[in-house]
Backbone as JSON, one array per atom type, in Angstrom:
{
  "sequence": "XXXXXXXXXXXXXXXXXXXXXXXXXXXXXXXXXXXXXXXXXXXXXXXXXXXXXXXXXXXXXXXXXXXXXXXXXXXXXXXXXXXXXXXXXXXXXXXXXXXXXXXXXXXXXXXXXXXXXXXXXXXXXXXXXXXXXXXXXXXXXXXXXXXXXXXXXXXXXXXXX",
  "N": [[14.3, 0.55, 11.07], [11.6, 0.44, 13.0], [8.36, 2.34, 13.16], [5.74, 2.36, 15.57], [2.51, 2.59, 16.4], [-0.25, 3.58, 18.76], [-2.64, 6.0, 18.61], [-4.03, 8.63, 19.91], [-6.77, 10.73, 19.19], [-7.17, 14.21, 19.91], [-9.66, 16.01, 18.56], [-11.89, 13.96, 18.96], [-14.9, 13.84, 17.53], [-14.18, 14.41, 14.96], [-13.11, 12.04, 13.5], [-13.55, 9.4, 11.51], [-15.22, 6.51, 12.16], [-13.56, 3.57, 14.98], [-11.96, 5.82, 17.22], [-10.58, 4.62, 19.27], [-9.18, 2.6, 18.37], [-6.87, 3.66, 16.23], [-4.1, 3.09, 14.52], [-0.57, 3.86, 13.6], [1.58, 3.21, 11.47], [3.95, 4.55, 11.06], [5.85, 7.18, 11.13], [5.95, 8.97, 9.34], [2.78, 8.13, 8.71], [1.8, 8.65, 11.69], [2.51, 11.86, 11.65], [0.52, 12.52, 9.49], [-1.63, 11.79, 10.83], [-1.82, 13.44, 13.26], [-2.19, 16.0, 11.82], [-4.29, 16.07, 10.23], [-6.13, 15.57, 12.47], [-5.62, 18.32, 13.78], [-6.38, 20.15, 12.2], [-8.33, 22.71, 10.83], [-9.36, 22.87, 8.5], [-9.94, 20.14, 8.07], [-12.8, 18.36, 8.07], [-13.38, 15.79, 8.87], [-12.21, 12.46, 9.07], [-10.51, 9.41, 8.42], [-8.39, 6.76, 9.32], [-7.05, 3.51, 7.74], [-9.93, 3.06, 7.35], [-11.36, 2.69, 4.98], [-12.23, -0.12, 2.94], [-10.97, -1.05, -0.17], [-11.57, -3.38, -2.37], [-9.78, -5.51, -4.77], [-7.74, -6.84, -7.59], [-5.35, -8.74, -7.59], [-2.76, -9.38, -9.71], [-0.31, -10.27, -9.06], [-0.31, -12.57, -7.74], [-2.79, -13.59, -9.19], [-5.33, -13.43, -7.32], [-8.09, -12.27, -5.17], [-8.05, -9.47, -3.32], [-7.42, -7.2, -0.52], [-7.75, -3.54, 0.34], [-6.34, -2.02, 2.38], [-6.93, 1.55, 2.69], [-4.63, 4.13, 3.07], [-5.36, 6.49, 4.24], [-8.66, 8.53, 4.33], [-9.93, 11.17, 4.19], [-11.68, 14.1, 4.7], [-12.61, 17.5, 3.3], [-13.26, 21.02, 4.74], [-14.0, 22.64, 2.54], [-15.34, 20.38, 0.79], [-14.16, 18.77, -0.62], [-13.12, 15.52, -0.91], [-10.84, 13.23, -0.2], [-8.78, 10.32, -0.74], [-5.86, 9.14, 0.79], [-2.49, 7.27, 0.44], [0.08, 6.76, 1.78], [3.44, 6.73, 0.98], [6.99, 5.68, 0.77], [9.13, 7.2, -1.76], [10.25, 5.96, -3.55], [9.16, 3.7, -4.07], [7.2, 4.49, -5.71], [7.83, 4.51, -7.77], [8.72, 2.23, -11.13], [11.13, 0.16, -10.64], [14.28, 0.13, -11.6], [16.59, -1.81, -13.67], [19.26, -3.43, -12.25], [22.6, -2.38, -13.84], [24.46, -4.31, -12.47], [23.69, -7.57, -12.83], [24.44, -8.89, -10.01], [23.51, -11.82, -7.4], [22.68, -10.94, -5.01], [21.66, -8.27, -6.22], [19.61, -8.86, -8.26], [18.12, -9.91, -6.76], [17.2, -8.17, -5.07], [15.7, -6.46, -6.86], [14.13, -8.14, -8.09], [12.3, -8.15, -5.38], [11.51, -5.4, -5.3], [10.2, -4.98, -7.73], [8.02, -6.57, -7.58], [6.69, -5.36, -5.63], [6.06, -3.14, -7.06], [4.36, -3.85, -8.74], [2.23, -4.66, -7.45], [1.11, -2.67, -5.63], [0.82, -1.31, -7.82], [-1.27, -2.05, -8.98], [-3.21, -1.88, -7.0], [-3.23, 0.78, -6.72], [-4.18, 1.66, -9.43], [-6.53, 0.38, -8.77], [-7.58, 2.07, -6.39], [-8.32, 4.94, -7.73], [-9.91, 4.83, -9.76], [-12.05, 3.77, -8.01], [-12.17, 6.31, -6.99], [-12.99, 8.15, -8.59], [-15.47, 7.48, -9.33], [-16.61, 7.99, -7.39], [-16.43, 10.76, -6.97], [-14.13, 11.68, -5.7], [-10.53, 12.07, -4.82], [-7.33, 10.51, -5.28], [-4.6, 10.31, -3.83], [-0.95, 9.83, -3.79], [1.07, 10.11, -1.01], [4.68, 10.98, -0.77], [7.53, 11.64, 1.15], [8.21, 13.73, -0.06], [5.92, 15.28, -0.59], [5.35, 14.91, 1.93], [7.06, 17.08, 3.76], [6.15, 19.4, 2.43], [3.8, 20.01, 1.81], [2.43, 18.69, 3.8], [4.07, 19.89, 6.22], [6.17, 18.28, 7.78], [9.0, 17.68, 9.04], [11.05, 15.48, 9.64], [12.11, 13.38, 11.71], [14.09, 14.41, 13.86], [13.9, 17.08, 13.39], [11.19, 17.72, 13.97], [8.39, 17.87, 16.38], [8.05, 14.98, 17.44], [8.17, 12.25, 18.77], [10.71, 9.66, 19.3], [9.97, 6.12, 19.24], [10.48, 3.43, 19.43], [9.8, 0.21, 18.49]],
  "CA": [[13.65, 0.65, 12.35], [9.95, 0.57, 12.51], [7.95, 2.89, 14.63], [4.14, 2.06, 15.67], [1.72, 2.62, 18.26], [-1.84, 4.11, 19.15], [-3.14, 7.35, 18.48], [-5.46, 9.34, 20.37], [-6.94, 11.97, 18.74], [-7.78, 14.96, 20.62], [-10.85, 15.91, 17.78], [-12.7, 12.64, 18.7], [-15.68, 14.16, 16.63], [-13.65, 14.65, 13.13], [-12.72, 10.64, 13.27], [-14.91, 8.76, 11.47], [-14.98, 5.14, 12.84], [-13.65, 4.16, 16.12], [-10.88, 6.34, 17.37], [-9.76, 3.94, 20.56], [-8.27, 1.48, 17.23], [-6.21, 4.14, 15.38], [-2.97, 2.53, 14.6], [0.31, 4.14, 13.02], [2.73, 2.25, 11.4], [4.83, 4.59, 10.8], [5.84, 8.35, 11.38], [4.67, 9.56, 8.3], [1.34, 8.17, 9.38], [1.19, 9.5, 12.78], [2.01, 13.0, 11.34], [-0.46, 13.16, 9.11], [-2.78, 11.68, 11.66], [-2.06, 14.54, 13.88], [-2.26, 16.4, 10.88], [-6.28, 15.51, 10.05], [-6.81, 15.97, 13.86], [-5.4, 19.58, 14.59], [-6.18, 21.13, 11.11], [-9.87, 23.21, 11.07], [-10.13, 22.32, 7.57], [-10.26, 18.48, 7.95], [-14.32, 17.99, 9.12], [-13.3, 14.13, 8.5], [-10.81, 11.8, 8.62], [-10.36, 7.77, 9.29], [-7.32, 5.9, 8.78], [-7.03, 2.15, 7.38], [-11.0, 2.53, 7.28], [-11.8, 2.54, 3.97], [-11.53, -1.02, 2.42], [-10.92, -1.58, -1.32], [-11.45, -4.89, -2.81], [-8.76, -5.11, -5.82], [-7.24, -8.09, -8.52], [-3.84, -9.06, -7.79], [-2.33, -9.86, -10.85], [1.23, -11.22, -8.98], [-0.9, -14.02, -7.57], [-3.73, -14.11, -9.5], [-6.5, -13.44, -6.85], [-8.88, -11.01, -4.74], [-7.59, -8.91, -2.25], [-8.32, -6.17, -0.04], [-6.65, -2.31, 0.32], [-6.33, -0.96, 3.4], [-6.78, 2.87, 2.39], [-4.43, 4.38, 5.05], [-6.55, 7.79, 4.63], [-9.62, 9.15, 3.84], [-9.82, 12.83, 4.47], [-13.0, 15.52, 4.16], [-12.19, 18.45, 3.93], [-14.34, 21.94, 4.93], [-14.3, 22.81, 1.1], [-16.21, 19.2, 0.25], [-13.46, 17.6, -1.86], [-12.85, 14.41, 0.12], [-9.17, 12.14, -0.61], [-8.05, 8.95, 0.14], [-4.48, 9.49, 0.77], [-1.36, 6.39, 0.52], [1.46, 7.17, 2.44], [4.96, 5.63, 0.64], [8.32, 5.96, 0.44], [9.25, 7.98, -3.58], [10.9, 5.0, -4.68], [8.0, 2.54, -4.44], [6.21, 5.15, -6.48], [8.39, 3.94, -10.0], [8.9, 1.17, -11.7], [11.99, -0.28, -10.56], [15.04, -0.27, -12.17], [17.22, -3.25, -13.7], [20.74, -3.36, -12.05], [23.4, -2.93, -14.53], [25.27, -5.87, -12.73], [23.19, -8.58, -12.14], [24.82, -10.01, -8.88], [22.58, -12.29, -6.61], [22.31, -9.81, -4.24], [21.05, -7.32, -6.91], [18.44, -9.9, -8.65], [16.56, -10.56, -5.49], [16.3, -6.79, -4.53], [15.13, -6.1, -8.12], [12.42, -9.12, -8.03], [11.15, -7.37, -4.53], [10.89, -4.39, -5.72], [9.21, -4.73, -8.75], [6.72, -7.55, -7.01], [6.02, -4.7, -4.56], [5.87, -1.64, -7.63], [3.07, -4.5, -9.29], [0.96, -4.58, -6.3], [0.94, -1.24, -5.37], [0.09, -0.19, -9.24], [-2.73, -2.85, -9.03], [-4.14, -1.04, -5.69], [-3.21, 2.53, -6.99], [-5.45, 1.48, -10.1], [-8.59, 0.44, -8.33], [-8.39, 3.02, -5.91], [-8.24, 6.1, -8.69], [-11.35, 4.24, -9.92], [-13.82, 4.0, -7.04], [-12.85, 8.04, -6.97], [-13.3, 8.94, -9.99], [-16.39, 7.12, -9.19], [-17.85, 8.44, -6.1], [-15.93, 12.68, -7.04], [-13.07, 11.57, -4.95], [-8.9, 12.29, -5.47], [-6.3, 9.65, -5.02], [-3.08, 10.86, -3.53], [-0.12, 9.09, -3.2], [1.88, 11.17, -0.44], [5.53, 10.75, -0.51], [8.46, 11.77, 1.9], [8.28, 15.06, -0.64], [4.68, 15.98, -0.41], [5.18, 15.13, 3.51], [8.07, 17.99, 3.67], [5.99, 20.3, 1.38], [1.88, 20.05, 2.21], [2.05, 17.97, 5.66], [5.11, 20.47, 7.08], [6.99, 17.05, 8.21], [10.35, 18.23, 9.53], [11.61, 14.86, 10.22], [12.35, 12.83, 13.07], [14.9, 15.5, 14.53], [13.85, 18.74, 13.68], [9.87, 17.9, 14.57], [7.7, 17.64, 17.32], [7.44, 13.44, 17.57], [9.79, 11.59, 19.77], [10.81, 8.09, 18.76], [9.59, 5.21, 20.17], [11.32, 2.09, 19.08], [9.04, -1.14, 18.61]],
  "C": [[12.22, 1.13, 12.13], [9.35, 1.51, 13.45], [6.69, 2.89, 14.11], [3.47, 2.51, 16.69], [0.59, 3.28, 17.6], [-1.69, 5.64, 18.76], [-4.34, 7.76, 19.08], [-5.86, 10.59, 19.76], [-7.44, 13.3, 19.89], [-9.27, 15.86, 19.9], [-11.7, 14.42, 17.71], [-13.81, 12.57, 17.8], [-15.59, 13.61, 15.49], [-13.77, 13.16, 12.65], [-13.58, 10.12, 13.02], [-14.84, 7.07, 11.07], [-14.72, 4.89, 14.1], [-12.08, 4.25, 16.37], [-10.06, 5.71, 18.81], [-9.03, 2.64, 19.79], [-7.57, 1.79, 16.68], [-4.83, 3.79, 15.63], [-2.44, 3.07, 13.73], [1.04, 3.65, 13.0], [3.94, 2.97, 11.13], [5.52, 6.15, 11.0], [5.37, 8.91, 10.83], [3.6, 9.67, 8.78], [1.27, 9.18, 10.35], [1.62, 11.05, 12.47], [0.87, 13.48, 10.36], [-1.67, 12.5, 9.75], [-2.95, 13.41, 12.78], [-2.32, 15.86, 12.94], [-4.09, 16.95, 10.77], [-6.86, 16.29, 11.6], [-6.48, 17.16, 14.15], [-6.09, 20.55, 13.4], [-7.65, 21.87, 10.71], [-10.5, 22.54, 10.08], [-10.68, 21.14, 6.87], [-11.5, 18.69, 8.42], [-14.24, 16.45, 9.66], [-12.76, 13.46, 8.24], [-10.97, 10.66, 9.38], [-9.18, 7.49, 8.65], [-7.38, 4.24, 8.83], [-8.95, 2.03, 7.66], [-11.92, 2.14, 5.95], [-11.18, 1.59, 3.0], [-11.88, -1.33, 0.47], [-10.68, -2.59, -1.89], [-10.23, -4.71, -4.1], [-8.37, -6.14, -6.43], [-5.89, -7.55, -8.52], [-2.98, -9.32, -9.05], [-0.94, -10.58, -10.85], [0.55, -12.86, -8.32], [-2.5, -14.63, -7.82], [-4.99, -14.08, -8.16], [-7.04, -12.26, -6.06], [-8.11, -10.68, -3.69], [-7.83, -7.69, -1.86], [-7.04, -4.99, 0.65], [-7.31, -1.94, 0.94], [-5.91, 0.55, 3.42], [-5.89, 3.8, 3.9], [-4.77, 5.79, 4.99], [-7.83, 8.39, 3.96], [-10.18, 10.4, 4.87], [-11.03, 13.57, 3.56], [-12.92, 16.57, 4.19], [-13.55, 19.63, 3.93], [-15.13, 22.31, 3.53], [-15.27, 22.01, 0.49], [-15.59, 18.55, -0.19], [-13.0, 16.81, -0.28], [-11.53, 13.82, -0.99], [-9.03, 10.49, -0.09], [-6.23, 9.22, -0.2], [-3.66, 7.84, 0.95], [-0.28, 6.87, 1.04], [3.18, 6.11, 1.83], [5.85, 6.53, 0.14], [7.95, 6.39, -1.58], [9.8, 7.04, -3.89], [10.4, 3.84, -4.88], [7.13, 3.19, -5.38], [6.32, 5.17, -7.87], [8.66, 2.93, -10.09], [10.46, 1.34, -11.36], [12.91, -0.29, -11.84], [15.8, -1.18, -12.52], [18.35, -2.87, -13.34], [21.49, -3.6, -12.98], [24.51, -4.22, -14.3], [24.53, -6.72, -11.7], [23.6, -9.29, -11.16], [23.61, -11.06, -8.18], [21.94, -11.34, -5.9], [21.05, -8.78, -5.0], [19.71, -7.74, -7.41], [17.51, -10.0, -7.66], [16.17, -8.81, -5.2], [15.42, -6.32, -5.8], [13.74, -7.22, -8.12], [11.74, -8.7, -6.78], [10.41, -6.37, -4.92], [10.08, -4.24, -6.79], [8.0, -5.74, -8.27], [5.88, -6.0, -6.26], [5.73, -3.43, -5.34], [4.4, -2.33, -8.33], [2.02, -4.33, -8.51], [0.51, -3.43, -6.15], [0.26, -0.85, -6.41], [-1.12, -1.18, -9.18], [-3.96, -2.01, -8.08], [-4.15, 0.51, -6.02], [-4.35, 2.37, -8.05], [-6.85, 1.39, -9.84], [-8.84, 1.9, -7.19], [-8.81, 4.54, -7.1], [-9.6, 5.57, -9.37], [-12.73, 4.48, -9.46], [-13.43, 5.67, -7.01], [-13.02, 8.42, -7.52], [-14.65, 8.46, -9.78], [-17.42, 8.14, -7.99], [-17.16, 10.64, -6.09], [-14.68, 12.78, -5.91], [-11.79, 12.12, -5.46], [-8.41, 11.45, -4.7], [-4.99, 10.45, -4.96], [-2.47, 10.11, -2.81], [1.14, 9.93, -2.52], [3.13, 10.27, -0.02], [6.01, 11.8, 0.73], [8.31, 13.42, 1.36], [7.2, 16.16, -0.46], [4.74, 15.79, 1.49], [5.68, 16.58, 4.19], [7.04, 19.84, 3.15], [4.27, 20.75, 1.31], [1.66, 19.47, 3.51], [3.27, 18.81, 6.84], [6.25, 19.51, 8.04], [8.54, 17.6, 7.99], [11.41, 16.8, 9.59], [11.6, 14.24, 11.46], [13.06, 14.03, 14.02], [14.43, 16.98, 14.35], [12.25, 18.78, 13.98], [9.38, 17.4, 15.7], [7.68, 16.19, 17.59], [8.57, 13.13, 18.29], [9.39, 10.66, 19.57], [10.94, 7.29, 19.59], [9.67, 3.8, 19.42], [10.27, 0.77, 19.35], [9.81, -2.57, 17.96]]
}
């Protein structure tokens, strides 16, 4: 079950781009959107605004990474943050019994652990380039640095798309 929608920030300032387009795809997201927006020490934060060009290598051509954060904080160190599930974050495992079934989830997942490490590569790049940090925030770091309680034990009420 997917959950999406709009975001209004109530720091219209902090947002940098325009904040009547901010789209969450997903809960994660919209907590650490509200996140960016309530927190003193964000000065700066856009989501999906910062685009990274990147080389595919599952189909051979150019393509473009929608950074889903870039965060400033009061300190100066700026982030681009990824929001994904911990088990897109390894190399897939091979099923000890090859069924059909098993084969096709194993060729998604590793299509989708290639891409990802293609886009995790260039972004860790341009920051190392421009004094940036690349963080890829799981379900764990949500729990553990973003205070993400969950669907049930936090503040968000679910809204079914």
């Amino acid at each position: 079950m997917a959950y999406k929608g709009k975001f209004r920030p109530t720091n219209i300032g902090k947002y940098k781009g325009n904040w009547k387009k901010i789209q969450y795809r997903s809960l994660w997201e919209l907590h650490i959107m509200k996140w960016c927006d309530r927190n003193n020490d964000v000065i700066k934060w856009s989501s999906e605004e910062v685009v990274i060009p990147y080389y595919s290598s599952q189909d051979n051509k150019k393509r473009r990474y929608f950074m889903d954060f870039y965060v400033k904080m009061r300190n100066g160190n700026e982030f681009l943050f990824e929001v994904k599930p911990e088990k897109e974050t390894h190399k897939p495992k091979k099923p000890s019994r090859m069924t059909t079934k098993a084969k096709e989830r194993f060729i998604k997942e590793d299509y989708t652990w290639k891409v990802n490490n293609d886009k995790w590569k260039t972004a860790h790049k341009l920051c190392e380039k421009r004094g940036w940090k690349f963080k890829i925030i799981t379900e764990k770091a949500l729990q553990s640095i973003f205070g993400y309680k969950g669907i049930n034990n936090g503040n968000i009420r679910r809204r079914k798309q």
